[in-house]
N, C-alpha and C positions, 0 to 999 in steps of 0.2 A: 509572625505567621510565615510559614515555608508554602508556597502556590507552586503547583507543578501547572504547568499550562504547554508540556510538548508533546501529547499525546500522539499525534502522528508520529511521532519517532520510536515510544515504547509507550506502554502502559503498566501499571501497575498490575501484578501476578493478583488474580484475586483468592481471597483467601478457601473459599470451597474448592479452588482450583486446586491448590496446593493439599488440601485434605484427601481431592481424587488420586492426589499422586506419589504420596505420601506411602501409601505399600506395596508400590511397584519401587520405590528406592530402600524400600528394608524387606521385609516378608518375602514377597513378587521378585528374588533377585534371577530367578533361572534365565537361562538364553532361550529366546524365543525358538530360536531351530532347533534347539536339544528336545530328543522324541521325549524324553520322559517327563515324569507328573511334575515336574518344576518349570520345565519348558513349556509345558502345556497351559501350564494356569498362565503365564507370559502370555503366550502367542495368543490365546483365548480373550487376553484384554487387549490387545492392537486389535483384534479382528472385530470384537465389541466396538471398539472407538470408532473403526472405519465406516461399520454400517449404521455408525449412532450421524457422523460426518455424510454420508451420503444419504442419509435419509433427509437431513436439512437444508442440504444443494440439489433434492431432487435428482440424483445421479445414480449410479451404479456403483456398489463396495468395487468391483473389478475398474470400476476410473479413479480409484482415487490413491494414489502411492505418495506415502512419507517421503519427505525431504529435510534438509537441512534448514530452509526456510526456502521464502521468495526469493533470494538474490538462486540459488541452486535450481530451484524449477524453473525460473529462468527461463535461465541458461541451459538447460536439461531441453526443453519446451523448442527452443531457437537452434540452436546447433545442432539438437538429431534431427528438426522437422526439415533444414536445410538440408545436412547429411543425406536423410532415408530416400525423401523424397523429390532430391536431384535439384532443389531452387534454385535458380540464379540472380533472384531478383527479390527483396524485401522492401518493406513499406513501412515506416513507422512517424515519429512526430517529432520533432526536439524537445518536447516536455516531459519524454518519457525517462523514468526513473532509470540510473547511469546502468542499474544490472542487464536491462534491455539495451539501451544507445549504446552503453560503452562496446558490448558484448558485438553487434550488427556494424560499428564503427573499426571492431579489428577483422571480421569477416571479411567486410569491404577492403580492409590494406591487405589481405592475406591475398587477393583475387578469386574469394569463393564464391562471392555476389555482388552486385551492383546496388545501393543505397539510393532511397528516394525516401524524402521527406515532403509529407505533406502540409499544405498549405494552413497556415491560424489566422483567427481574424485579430482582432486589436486587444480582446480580451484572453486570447487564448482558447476559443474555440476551433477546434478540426474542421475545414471544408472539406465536407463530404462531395461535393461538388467535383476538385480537383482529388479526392478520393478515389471515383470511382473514373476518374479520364485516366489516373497513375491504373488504376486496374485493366482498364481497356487497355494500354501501352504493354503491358506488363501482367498477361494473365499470368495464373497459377504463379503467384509470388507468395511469399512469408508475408503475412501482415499483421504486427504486435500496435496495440494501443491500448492504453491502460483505462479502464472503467472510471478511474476516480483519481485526481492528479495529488499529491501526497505534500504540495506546496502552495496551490493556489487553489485547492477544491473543485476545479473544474471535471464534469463528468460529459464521460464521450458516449453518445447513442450505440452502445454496445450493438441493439438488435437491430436496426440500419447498418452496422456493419458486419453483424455477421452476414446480413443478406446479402449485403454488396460480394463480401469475399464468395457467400457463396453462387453465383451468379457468375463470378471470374474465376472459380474453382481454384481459391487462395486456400492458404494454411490460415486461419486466422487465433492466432495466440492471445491472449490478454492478461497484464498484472491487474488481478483484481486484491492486489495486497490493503489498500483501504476500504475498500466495498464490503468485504465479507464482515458479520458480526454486526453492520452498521445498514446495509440493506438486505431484504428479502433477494436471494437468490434461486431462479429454476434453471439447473442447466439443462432440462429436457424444454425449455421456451427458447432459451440461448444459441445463438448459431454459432457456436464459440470450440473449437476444435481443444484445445488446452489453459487453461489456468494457474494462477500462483496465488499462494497463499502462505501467511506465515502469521504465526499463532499470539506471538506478542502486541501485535495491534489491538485485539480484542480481549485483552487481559488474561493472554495465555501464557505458557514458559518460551522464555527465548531460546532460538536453538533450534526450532519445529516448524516445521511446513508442511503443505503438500502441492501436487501437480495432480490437477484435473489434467484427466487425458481419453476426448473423448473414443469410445470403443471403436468406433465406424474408422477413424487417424489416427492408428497407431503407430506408436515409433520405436525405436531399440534403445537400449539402456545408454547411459549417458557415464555414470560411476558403474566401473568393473569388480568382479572381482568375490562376487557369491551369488546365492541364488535368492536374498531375502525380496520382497518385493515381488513377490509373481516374477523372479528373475529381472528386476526390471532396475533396482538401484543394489548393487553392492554393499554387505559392511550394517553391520548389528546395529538396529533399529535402537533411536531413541524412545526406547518405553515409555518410561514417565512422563516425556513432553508430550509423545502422542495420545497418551493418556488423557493429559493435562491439556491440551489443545482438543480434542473432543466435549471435553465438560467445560472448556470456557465457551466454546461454539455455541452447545446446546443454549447456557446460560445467555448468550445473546440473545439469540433469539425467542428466549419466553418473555424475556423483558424488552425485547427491541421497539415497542411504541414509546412503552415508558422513560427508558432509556434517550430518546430520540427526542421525546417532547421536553425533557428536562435539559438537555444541552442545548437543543433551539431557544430556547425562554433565555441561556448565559450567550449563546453567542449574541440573541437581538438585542441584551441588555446593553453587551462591553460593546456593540455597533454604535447603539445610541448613545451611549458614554463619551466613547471618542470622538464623535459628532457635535456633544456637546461641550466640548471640555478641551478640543484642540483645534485648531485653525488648519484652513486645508489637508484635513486629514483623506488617504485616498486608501482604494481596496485592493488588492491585484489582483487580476483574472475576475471569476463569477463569485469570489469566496464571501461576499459583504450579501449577493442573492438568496435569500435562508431558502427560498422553494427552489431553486436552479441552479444546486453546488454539495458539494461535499461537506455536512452539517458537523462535523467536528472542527474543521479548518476554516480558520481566518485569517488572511495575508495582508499587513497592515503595512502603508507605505507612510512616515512620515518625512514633514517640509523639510529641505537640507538647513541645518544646524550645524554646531558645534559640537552636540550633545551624540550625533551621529555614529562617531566612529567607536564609542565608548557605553554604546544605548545599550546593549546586550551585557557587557560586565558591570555597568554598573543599575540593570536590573536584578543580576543574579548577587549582587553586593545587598540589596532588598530584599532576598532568598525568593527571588521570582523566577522561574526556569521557564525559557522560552528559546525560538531556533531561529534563526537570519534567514534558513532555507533550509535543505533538503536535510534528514537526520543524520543522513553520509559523510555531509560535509560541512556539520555544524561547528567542528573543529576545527577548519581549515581556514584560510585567507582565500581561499578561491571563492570567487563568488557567484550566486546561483548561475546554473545554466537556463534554468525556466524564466526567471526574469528576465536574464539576456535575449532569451529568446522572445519576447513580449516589448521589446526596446524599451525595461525600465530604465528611470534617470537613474543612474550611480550613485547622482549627490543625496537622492532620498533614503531614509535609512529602511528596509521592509522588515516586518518583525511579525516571523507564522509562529499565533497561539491556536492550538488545538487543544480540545477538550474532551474529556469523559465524563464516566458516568458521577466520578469521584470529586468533580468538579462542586463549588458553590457560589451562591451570589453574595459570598461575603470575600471570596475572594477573586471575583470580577470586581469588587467597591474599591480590595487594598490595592490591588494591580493599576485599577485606574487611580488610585491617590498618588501611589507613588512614583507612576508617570509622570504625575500632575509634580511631582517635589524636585525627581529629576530635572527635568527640563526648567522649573525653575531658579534651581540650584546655579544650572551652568549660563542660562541666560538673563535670569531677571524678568524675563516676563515668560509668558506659553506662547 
């Protein structure tokens, strides 16, 4: 049995998706800018998908502009809102995904702003408390913090903070790259000035994003160099993703209770599995809370072993695909920055299963057997 269990990292394309996009890659080949009836029938499906997208964020087709994914809206979101609107001073968290931290951490060596991170409690929750003392210190700052953490499931009270930012007349930015597809979203409820999005979380084509960018805070384009985008990003639309990232969206959302209650019912299973079947087994962050966490993500810390440093290859030797931490750097020896930031022990191994729709409980049973073979394998007992 092959178990994909890294859904936070990518999802599988689902297949109606690819049927929506399927004649914008052969039939549909005109350039969207070209005036004639080839161009036309193009730009006529971006403009469809935009207002099929902002009808389900409750937004305006004029907020919502394609991108390359989340890591580009970003960045797009943070560097112009700095640029346009003269910031010196930004606000974010160390939990936030590297295309925000990394992006605010070169700002700061550059000398364009000043960096302040806010305060977490033990589990990785944001003190809004020391939130809004960094805003009092520090009005009209950049303030990025992500809705839904993409390694330990923790979720930040977006609408307390849009109030706060809005109260110290802050930019306030947010990757909502795992909340979209997985919760109801209004951004006319949201005090939320910009967003990121990207399409392969929720079983879209990779490659595809967009940046909410609310009308009232707007910013100047970020990629140069045409007029596609209401002038606003540069450089020949990806058609078929946006195609294809519209009809996964919608698909979200007719099925998002459905969808919701059948991964809840695998994450409480493999919870209680591990609970029963392993000795001090622990959770990181809120991700083991099914009502107070991001319900695809589960961050598993097990006791330090021997079986440790080899628990990731030699699950995937069981054709079980699973992530140590963040999707970025699932390949790497560096080790998470969210758990450093949470002062996990090193010695424990943590191991994020995330899950979809495509998920089953036949294979939460083989995942947890062959933890159960692993660990017996290298130590003799669990």
């Amino acid at each position: 049995m092959q178990v994909y269990l890294d859904n936070a990292a990518t999802t599988a394309l689902d297949p109606e998706v690819l049927e929506a996009m399927l004649p914008y890659m052969t039939e549909h080949f005109g350039n969207p800018s070209s005036i004639h009836a080839h161009g036309n029938k193009v730009r006529s499906g971006i403009e469809q998908a935009r207002k099929k997208i902002a009808k389900l964020l409750n937004a305006s087709p004029s907020e919502i502009f394609f991108t390359s994914g989340g890591t580009e809206a970003d960045n797009t979101a943070i560097r112009c809102a700095i640029r346009d609107y003269d910031l010196k001073n930004a606000i974010t968290s160390p939990l936030e995904h590297h295309a925000v931290l990394h992006t605010l951490e070169e700002l700061e060596k550059q000398g364009i702003i000043k960096l302040h991170l806010v305060k977490l409690d033990e589990n990785g929750d944001i003190s809004l408390t020391h939130l809004e003392e960094l805003l009092q210190k520090n009005p009209s700052a950049l303030v990025s913090l992500m809705y839904a953490n993409n390694e330990i499931g923790n979720l930040t009270d977006i609408q307390k903070v849009g109030e706060l930012c809005e109260t110290y007349e802050a930019y306030f930015h947010s990757d909502f790259v795992q909340a979209v597809g997985h919760f109801s979203i209004d951004l006319q409820e949201l005090k939320v000035h910009s967003m990121a999005v990207a399409a392969h979380k929720f079983h879209g084509p990779k490659g595809v994003g967009l940046l909410y960018m609310n009308q009232a805070k707007k910013i100047k384009p970020f990629v140069t160099g045409g007029a596609q985008e209401r002038n606003m990003r540069g450089g020949t639309e990806n058609v078929y993703g946006i195609v294809g990232m519209a009809k996964a969206m919608e698909m979200a959302y007719e099925n998002l209770e459905n969808h919701r209650q059948h991964i809840m019912e695998l994450k409480k299973s493999m919870i209680e599995k591990l609970q029963e079947n392993f000795e001090y087994i622990q959770f990181n962050g809120n991700s083991a809370d099914l009502e107070n966490s991001l319900y695809t993500v589960l961050n598993v810390s097990f006791p330090p072993s021997p079986v440790n440093d080899m628990l990731l290859f030699s699950m995937d030797i069981h054709q079980i695909s699973a992530s140590g931490g963040s999707a970025c750097s699932s390949g790497s020896a560096i080790g998470s920055h969210v758990l450093q930031a949470l002062n996990a022990n090193p010695e424990r191994a943590s191991v994020r299963f995330s899950f979809s729709k495509n998920n089953t409980q036949a294979e939460i049973d083989y995942t947890i057997e062959k933890l159960q073979l692993i660990f017996s394998e290298q130590m003799g007992v669990l």
